[in-house]
C-alpha angles and dihedrals in degrees: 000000000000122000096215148011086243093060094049085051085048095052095048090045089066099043082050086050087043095053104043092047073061094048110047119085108283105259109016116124112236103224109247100240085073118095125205093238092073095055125097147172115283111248128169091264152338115291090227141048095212104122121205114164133018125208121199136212107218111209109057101013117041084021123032124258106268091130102121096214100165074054098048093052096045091056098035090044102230112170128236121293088007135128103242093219091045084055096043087047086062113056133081125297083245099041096037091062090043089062097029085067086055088054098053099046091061081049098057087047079063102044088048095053094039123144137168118260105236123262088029096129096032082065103043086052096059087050089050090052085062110040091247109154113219127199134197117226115187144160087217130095126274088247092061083051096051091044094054091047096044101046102017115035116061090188126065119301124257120274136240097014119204125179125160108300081082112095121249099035123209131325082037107101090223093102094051097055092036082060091040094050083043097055097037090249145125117244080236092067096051130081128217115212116178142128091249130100092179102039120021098032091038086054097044097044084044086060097045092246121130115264133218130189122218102209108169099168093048082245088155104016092049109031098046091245093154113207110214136185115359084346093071118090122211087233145030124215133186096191147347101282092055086053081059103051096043079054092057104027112037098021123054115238125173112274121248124299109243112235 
């Protein structure tokens, strides 16, 4: 018989440790913010619709897609089927740099051409109302970031903001549960929102938060492209505003502060 309700949590606490080491992806580093308290088992989908908490992609969904990718792997020479930063992350000190400058000058072309996806900060206002934090996960530089929130965002900027220099990157759930330990709360209570099936929806249904695509040009909804496994979002969205509604209709945010 236990001798306290503390032991009994204790004891569920390690078989909840137990369970998601068995879980995550063999060989990825867990970054060291994250404590064990805020895994959990993977499971389809959160229990309630009570939202928290949302966490954005950047390019392609707060910003639109001018990114030239097709471009970015031919000059950084990323082989077929490959991530281009796991590949980057495996060459060579001399040769990484080589083809890190590649990378960056396809970035610069973005940045350059970088504009705001609309209903951007008609959403973020209706998060702000009611005292809904909202954070930015990308696999771009800092310096994207800081140029999308000078020169492009009125309202206060995302945060936390992750990009790549946190470790494990996306589609690696780490980013999400280190949000959701920063904000208090649990990764159910958090949506992903993001133009990435394998990235952004693979990290969020990997948490345990709701999902939703971003799929502007009906790529999956239209052309009959199913999504299926980690790769399938709780929701679709054409725009913003549809982000929106599926937020306040078929999700369950607080409702406004009263001024």
């Amino acid at each position: 018989i236990l001798s306290s309700l503390a032991e009994l949590c204790s004891l569920r606490n390690a078989a909840a440790r137990d369970r998601m080491r068995d879980a995550l992806p063999a060989g990825e580093p867990l970054n060291q913010s994250i404590s064990m308290a805020m895994l959990r088992t993977l499971r389809p989908g959160p229990e309630s619709k009570a939202v928290r908490g949302i966490v954005f992609d950047m390019d392609g969904t707060l910003t639109v897609p001018v990114l030239d990718f097709p471009k970015m792997r031919r000059v950084v020479g990323v082989p077929e089927g490959q991530d281009v930063l796991d590949f980057l992350a495996g060459l060579e000190p001399a040769e990484r740099a080589q083809r890190e400058a590649a990378l960056h000058a396809v970035e610069e072309e973005g940045m350059a051409a970088m504009q705001v996806m609309p209903g951007v900060e008609e959403l973020a206002k209706h998060l702000d109302e009611r005292a809904v934090p909202r954070a930015l996960v990308t696999r771009n530089l800092k310096r994207a970031v800081d140029l999308f929130h000078a020169t492009h965002f009125d309202l206060p900027p995302f945060e936390p903001v992750l990009t790549r220099e946190f470790l494990p990157y996306k589609p690696h759930p780490a980013a999400l549960l280190h949000i959701a330990e920063h904000w208090g709360i649990t990764p159910q209570e958090l949506v992903m929102v993001g133009d990435s099936a394998k990235d952004d929806v693979v990290s969020g249904n990997r948490a345990g938060a709701w999902t939703i695509l971003l799929d502007t040009e009906g790529t999956h909804r239209e052309r009959g492209q199913g999504l299926e496994g980690d790769l399938r979002p709780h929701f679709y969205a054409a725009s913003m505003q549809e982000v929106q509604q599926i937020l306040t209709t078929e999700l369950q945010l607080p409702s406004p502060r009263v001024a």
